[in-house]
MINU-913335 format. One line per 2 residues: number of its first residue (from 1); their letters; for each residue x, y, z of N, C-alpha, C. Coordinates in nm, 4 decimals, m for minus. Each point is the difference from the previous one (the first is absolute). Layout:
// residues N
NUM> a> X Y Z X Y Z X Y Z | ... $
// end
This chain:
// residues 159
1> xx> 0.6359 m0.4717 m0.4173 0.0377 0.0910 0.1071 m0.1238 0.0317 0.0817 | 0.0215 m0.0225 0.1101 m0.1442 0.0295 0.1052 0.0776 0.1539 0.0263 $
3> xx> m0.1099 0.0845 0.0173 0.0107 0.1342 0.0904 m0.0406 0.0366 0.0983 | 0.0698 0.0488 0.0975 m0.0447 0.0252 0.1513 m0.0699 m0.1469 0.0858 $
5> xx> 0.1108 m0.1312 m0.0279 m0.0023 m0.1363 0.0669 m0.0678 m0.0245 0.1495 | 0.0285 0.0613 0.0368 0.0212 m0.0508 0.1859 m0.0108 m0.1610 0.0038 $
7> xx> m0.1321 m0.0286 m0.0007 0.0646 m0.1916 0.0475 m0.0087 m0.0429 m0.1206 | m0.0610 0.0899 m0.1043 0.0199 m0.0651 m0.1571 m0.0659 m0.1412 m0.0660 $
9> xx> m0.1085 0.0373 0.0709 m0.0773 m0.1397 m0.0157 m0.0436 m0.0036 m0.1866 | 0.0324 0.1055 m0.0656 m0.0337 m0.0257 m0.1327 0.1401 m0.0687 m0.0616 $
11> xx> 0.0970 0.0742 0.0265 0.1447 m0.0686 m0.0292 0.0021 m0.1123 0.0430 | m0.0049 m0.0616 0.0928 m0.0029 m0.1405 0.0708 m0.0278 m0.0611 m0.0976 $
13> xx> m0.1740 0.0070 m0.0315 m0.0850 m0.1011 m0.0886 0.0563 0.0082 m0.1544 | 0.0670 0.1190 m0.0273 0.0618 0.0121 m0.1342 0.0997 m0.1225 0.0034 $
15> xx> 0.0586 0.0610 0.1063 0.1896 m0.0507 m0.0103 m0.0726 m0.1878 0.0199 | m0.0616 m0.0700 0.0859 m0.0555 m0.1165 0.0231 m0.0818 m0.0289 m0.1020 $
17> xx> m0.0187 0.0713 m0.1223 m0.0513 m0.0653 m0.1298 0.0992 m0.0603 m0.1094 | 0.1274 0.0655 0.0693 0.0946 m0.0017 m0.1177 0.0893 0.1916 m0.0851 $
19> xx> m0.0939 0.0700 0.0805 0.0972 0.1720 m0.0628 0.1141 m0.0143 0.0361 | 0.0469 0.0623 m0.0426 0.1400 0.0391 0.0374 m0.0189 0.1398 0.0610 $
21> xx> m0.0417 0.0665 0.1053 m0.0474 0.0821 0.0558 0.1320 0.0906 0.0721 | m0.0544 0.1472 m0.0126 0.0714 0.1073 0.1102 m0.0867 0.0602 0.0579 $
23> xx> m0.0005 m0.0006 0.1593 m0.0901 0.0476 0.0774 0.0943 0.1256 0.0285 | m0.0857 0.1194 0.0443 0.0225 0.1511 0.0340 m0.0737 0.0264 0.1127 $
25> xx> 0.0701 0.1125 0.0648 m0.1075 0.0855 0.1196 0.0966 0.0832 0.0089 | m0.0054 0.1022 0.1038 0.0445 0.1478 0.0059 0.1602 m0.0827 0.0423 $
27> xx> 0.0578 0.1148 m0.0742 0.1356 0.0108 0.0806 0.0849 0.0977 0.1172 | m0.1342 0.0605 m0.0355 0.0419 0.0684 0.1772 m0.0625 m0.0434 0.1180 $
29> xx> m0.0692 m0.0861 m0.0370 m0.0573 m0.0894 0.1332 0.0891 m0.1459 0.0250 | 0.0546 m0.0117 0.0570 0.0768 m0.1569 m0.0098 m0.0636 m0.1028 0.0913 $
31> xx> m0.1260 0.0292 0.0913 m0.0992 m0.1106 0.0474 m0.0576 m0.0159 m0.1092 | m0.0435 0.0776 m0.1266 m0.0590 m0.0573 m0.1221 0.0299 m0.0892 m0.0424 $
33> xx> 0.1782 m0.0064 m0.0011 0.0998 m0.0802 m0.1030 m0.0444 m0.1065 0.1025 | 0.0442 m0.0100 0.0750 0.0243 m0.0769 0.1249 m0.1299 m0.1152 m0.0076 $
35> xx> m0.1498 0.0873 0.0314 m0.1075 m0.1405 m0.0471 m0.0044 m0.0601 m0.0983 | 0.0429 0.0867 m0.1313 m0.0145 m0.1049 m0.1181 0.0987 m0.0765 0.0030 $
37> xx> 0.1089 0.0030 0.0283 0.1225 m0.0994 0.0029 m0.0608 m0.1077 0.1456 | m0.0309 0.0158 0.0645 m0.0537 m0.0897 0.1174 m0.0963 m0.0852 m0.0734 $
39> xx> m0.1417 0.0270 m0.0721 m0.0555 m0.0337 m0.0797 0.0292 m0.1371 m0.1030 | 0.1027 0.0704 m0.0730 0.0607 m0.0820 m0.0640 0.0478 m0.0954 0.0519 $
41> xx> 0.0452 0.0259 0.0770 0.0778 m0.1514 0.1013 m0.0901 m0.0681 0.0188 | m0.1373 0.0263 0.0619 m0.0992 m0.0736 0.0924 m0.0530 m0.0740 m0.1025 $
43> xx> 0.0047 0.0420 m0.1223 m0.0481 m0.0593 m0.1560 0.0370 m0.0672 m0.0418 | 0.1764 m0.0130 0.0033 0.1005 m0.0852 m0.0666 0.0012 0.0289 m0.1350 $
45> xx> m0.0139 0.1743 m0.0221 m0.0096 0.0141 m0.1568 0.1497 0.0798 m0.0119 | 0.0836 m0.0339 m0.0840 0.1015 0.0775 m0.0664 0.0264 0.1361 m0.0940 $
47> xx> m0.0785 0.0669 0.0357 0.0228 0.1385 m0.0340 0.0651 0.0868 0.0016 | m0.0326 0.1476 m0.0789 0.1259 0.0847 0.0508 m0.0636 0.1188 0.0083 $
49> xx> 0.0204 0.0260 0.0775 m0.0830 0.1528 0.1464 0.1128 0.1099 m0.0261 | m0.0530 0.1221 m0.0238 0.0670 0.1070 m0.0403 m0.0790 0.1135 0.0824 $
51> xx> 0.0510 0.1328 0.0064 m0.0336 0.0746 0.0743 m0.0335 0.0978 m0.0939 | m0.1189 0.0673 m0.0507 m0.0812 0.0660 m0.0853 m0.0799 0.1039 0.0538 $
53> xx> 0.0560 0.1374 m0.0102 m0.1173 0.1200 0.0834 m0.0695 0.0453 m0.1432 | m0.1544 m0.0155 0.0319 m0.0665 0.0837 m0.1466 0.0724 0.1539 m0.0210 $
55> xx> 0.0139 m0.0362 m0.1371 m0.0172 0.1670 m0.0543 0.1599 0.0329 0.0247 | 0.0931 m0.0953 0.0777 0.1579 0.0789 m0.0126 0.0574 m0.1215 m0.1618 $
57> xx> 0.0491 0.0134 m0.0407 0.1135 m0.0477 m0.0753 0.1608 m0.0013 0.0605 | m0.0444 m0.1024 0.0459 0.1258 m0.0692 0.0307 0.0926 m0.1454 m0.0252 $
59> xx> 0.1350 0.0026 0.0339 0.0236 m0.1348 m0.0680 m0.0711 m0.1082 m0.0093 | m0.0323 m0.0487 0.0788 m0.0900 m0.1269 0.0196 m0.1360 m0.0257 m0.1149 $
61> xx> m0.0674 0.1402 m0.0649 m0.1261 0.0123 m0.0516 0.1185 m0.0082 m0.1722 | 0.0889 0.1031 0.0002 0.0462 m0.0278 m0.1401 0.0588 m0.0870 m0.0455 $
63> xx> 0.0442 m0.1291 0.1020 0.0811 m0.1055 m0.0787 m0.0819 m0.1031 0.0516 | m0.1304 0.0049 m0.0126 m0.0902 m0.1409 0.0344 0.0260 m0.0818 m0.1375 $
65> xx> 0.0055 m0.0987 m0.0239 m0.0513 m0.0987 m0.1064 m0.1108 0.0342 m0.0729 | 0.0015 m0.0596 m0.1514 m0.1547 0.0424 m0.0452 m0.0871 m0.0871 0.0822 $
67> xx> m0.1570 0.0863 m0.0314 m0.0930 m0.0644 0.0610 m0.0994 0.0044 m0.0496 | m0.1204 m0.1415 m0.0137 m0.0933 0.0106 m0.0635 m0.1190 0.0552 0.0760 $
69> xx> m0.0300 0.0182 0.1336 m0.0621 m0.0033 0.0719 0.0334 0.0756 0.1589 | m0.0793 0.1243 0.0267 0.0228 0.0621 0.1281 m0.1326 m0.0151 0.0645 $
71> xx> 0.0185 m0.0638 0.0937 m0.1058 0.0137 0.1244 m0.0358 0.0501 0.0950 | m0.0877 0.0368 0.0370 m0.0075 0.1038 0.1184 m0.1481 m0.0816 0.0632 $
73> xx> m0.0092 m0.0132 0.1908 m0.1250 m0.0424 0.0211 0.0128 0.1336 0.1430 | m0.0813 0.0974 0.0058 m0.0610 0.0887 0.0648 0.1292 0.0881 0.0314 $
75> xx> 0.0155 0.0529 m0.1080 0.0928 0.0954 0.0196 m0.0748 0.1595 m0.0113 | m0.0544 0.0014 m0.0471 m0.1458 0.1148 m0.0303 m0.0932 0.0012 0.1194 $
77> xx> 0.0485 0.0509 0.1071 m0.0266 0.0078 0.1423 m0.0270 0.1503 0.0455 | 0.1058 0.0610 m0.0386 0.0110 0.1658 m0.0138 0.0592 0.0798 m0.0603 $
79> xx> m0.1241 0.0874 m0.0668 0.0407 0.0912 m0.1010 0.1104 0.0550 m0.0660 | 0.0710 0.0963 0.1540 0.1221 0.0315 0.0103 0.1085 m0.1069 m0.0848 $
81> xx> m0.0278 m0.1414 m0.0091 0.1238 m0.0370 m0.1049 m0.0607 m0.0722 m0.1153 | m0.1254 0.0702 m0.0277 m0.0231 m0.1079 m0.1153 0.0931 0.0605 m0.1601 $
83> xx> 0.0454 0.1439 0.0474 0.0749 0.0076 m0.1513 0.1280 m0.0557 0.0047 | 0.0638 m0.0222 0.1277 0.1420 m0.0112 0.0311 m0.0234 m0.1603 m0.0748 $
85> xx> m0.1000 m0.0577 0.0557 m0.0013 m0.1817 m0.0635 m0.0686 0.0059 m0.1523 | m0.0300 0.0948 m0.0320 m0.0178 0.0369 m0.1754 0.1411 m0.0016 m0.0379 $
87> xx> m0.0063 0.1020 0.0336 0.2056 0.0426 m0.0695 0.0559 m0.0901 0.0217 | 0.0304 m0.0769 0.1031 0.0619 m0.1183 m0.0090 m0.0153 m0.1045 m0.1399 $
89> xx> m0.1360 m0.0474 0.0131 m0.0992 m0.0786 m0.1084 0.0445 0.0195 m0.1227 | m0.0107 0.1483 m0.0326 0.0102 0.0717 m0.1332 0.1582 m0.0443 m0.0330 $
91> xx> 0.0763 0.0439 0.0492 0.1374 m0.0354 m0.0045 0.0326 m0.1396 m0.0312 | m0.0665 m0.0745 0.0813 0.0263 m0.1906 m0.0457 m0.0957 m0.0202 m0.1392 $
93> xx> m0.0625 0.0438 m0.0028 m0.1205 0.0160 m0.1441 0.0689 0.0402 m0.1405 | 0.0932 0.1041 0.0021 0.0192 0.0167 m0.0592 0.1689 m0.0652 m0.0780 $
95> xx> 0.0618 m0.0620 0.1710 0.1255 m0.0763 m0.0371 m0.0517 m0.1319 m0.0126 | m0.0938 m0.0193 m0.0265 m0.0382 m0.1295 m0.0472 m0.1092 m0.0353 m0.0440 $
97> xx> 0.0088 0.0635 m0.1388 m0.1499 m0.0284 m0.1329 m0.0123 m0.1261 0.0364 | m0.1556 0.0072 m0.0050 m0.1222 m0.1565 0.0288 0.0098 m0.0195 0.1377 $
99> xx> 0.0690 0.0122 0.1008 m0.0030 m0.0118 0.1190 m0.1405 0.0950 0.0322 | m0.0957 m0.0859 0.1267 m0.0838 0.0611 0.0473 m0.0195 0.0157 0.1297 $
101> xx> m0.0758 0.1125 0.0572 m0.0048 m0.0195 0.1760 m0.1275 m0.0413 0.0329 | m0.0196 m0.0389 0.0800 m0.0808 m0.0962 0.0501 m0.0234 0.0425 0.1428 $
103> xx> m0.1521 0.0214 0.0687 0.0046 0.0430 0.1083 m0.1157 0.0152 0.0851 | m0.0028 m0.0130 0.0946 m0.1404 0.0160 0.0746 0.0051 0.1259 0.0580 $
105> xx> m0.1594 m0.0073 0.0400 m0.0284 0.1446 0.0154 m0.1276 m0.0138 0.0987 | m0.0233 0.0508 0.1268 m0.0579 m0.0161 0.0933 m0.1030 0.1575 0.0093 $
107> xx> m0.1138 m0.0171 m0.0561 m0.1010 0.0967 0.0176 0.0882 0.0758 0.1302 | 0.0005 0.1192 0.0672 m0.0056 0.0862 0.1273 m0.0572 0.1236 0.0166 $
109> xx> m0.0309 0.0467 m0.0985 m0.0167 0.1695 m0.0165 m0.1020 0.0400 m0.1428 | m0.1012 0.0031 m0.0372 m0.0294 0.0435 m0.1148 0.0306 0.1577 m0.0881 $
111> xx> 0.1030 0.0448 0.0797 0.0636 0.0913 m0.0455 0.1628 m0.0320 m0.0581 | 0.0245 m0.1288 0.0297 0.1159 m0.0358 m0.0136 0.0208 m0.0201 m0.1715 $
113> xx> 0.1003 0.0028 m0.0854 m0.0070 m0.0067 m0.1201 0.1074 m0.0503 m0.0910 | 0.0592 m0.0800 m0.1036 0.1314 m0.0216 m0.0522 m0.0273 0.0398 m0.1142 $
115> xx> m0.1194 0.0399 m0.0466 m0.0533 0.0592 m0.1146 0.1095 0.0992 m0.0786 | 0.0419 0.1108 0.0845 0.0256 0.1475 m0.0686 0.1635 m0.0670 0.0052 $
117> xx> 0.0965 m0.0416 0.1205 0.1190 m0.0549 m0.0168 0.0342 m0.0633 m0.1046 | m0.1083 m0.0925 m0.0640 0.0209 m0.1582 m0.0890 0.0181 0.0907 m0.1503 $
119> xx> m0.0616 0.1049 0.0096 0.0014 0.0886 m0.1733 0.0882 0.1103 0.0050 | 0.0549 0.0765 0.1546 0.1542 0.0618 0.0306 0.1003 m0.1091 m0.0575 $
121> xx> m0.0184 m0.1108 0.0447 0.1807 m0.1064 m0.0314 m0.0593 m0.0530 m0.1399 | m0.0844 m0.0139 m0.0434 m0.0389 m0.0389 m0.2038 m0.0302 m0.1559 0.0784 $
123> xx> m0.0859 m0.0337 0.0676 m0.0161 m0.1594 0.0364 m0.1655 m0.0127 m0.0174 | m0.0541 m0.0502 m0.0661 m0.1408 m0.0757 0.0384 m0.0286 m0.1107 0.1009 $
125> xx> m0.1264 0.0065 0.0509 m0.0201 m0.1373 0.1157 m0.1401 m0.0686 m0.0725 | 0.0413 m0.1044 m0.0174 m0.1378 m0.1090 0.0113 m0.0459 m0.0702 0.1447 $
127> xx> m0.0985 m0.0364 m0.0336 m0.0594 m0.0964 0.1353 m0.0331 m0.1568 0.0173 | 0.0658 m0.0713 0.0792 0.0340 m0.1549 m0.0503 m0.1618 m0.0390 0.0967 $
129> xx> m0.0553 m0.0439 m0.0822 m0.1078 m0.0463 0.0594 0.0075 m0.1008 0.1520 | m0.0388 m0.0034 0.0671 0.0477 m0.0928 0.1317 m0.0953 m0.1295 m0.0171 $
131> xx> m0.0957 0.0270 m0.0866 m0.0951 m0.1177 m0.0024 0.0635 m0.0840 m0.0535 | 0.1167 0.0265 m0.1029 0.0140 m0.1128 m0.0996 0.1332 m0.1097 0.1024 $
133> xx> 0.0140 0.0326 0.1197 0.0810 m0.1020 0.0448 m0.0711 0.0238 0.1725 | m0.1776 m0.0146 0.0126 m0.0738 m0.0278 0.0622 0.0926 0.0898 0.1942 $
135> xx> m0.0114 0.1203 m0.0204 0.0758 0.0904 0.0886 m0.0816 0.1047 0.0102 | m0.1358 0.0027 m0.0452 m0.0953 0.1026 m0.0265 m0.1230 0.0471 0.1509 $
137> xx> 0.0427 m0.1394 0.0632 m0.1351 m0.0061 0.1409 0.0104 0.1202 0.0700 | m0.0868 0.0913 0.1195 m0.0347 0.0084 0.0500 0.1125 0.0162 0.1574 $
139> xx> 0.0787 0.1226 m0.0232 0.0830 m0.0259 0.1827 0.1098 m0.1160 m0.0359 | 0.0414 m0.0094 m0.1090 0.1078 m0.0910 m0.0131 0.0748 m0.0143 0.1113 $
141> xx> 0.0797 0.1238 0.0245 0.1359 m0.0265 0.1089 m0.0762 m0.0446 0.1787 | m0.1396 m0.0147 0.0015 m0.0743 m0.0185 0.0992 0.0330 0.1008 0.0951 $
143> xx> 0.0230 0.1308 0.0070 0.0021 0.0811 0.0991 m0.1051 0.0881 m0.0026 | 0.0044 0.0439 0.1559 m0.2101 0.0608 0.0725 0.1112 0.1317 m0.0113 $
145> xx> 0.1068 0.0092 m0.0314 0.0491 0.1826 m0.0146 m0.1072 0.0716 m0.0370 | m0.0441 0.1142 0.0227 m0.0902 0.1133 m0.0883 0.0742 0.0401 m0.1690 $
147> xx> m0.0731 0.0467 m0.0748 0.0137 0.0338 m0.1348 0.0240 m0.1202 m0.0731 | m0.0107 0.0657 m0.1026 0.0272 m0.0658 m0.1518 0.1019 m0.1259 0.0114 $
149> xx> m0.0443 m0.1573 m0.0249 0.0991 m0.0484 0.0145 m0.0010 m0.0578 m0.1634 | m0.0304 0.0680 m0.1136 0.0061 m0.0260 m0.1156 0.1306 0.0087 m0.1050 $
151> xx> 0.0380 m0.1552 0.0084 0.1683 0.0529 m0.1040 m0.0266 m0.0336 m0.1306 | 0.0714 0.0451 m0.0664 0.0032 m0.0027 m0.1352 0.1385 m0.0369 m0.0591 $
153> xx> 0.0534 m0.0295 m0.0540 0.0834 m0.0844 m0.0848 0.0169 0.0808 m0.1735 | 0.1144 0.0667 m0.0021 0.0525 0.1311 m0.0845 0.0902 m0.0336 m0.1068 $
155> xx> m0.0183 m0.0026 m0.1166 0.0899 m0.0258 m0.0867 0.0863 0.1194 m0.0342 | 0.1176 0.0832 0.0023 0.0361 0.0870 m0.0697 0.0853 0.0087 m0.1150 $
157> xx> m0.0112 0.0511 m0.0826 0.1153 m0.0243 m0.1080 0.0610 0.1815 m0.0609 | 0.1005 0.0159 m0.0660 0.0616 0.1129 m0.0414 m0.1105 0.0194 m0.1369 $
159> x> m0.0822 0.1306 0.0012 m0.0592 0.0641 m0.0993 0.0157 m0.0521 m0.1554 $
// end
């Protein structure tokens, strides 16, 4: 399950390895739904796109399939929803022992934190080294933006 998709370039490369993949993004946005399903087309990948708001419980989140694996790539953008995409997390974490989330995380703020949330929902985070699949350089995404362009790569699992 990817979280918060838009063109879903992690689902893509999943679903084009062979997953059997469900891509998500808000369901009160339907240009959300709308790019990742465009996406998919432009891909020629067969997926199935669902409409997922962090932090509500709704049909779509309680009758997903099990899953070994939730992804997220820069969803930790702003504060304001990083518990809503915890609670979410926590919830799939816990309907599915050994399943892990998986996620990037884009330096922005050194006040910013998942620290105090990750021990509110009972979840620990490790840190996937970026060296070990040579992703470690220097300005990776090549942008002259100002700040921190340092990501990190997040393992989480249920306490």
């Amino acid at each position: 399950l990817e979280l918060g998709a838009g063109t879903a370039l992690p689902g893509v490369v999943a679903a084009k390895c062979g997953a059997n993949v469900t891509l998500s993004d808000s369901s009160q946005l339907a240009k959300c739904l709308s790019n990742t399903k465009h996406s998919c087309v432009a891909n020629n990948v067969n997926v199935s796109v669902i409409g997922l708001t962090w932090g509500l419980f709704t049909p779509p989140l309680l009758n997903l399939p099990p899953l070994d694996y939730i992804v997220a790539s820069d969803c930790f953008y702003d504060p304001s929803v990083f518990e809503e995409i915890l609670v979410t997390v926590s919830y799939l974490l816990d309907s599915n022992p050994g399943a892990v989330f998986l996620c990037t995380y884009q330096e922005r703020a050194c006040d910013w934190s998942l620290e105090a949330l990750l021990h509110k929902w009972s979840m620990t985070c490790s840190t996937i080294p970026l060296h070990t699949f040579d992703a470690d350089t220097d300005n990776i995404a090549h942008s002259h933006l100002p700040g921190s362009h340092k990501i990190h790569l997040f393992q989480i699992k249920k306490s």
